[in-house]
C-alpha positions, 0 to 999 in steps of 0.5 A: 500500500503506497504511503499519503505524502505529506507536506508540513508547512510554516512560516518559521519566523517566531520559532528564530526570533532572538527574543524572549518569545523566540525562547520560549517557543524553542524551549517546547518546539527546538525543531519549530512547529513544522518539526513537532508536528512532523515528529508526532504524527510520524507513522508508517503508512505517512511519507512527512516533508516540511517546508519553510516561508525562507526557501526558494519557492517558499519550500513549495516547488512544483515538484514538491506540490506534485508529491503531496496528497496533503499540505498542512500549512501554519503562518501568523506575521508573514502572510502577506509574504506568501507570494501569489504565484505560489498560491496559485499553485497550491490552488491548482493542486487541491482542485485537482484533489491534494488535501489542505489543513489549515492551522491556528492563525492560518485562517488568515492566510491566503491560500485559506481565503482564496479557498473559502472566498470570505474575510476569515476575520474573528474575535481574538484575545491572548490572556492564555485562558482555558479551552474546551473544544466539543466534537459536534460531529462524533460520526466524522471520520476526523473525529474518529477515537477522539474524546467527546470534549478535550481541554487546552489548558492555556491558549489564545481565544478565537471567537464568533463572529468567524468570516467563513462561507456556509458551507462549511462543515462544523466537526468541533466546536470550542467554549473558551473560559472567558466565554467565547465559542468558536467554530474550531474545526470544519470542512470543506470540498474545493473540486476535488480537494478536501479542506479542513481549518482546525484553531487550537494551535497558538505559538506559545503554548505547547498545544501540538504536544497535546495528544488529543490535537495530535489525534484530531490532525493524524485523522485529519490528514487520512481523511483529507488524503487524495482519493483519486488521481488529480482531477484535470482542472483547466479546460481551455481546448476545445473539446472533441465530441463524442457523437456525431455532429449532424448540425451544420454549422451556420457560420461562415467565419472562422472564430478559432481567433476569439479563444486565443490568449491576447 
């Protein structure tokens, strides 16, 4: 059985920060997020990559894309150095069905708006208060041997209003102790893309370590995976009938010109 191709991207800017805060993330994630991520949801039948904002292409070559049946990606401050052809790419690739997970203040970034087509935008705060994240779906295959409700101990709050489209699927839903509810988990089809966004996550609490996050993403990854070859996406040769045409053609001009690219 050939094994789901992963790819783990992040920004990795904070993790490099000569700071305090640089610190203390590298203090639960020496190898950046990507590296804990990759580390935990290591097994067999997965082939994990990373990639990082810093290398050409952004890690994101089309060779890397074209071996990928999952992309998670992870960004905060640096969104807006993502650089649109690299977008454009990545959009190519889940139409054609490579699955997208989208983490923590990824909802942000713009491959994620691209995908969803609406502002992202949502309520925040950072006061490391307690979260309590509900599976409203326990028939998902994402949320498959994951408990009824798990805590965060501490983490940054995402609150309703959340700037998504309504088709999106609600899998988890998390109360905050300041008493907030965010949709924290949900999916979408793009072609043949599957997309799941999943909030827990925030950069200075050691959430990726939390087994039941690590849970939730291991599932996501296996469901998100391409089921089938990639799907033709573009559709600008004219098309060859597959019967006969007995019609015939009432123009007298050649319009093979109007399709051309100007």
């Amino acid at each position: 059985m050939s094994k789901i191709r992963v790819t783990i991207w992040n920004e990795f800017l904070h993790e490099k920060s000569e700071s305090k805060f640089g610190e203390l993330i590298r203090s639960f994630y020496p190898d950046g997020i990507h590296g804990a991520i990759a580390r935990n949801l290591a097994a067999d039948d997965l082939e994990i990559r990373t990639a990082t904002l810093d290398q050409p292409e952004h890690g994101l070559t089309d060779e890397v894309l074209q071996n990928t049946d999952v992309l998670l990606w992870w960004g905060h401050v640096a969104h807006d150095r993502v650089a649109d052809a690299i977008v454009d790419k990545v959009q190519k690739r889940i139409l054609e069905g490579m699955g997208l997970i989208v983490l923590h203040s990824g909802h942000y970034s713009k491959i994620f708006r691209r995908m969803t087509g609406t502002s992202c935008s949502l309520r925040w705060r950072e006061i490391g208060e307690k979260e309590r994240v509900w599976v409203v779906d326990p028939q998902h295959p994402i949320a498959r041997d994951v408990p009824e409700s798990f805590v965060v101990p501490n983490t940054e709050m995402y609150g309703e209003p959340f700037g998504l489209p309504n088709d999106a699927h609600i899998v988890f839903l998390s109360w905050y102790e300041g008493g907030n509810v965010f949709r924290s988990g949900v999916t979408f089809q793009r072609g043949a893309g599957k997309i799941f966004y999943f909030s827990p996550g925030h950069e200075t609490f050691p959430i990726y370590n939390n087994p039941a996050v690590v849970k939730v993403l291991s599932n996501a990854v296996r469901y998100c995976a391409a089921e089938l070859p990639p799907q033709k996406t573009d559709c600008w040769n004219q098309d060859p009938p597959t019967e006969t045409v007995y019609s015939k053609n009432p123009l007298e001009v050649d319009t093979t010109d109007l399709h051309k690219a100007k």
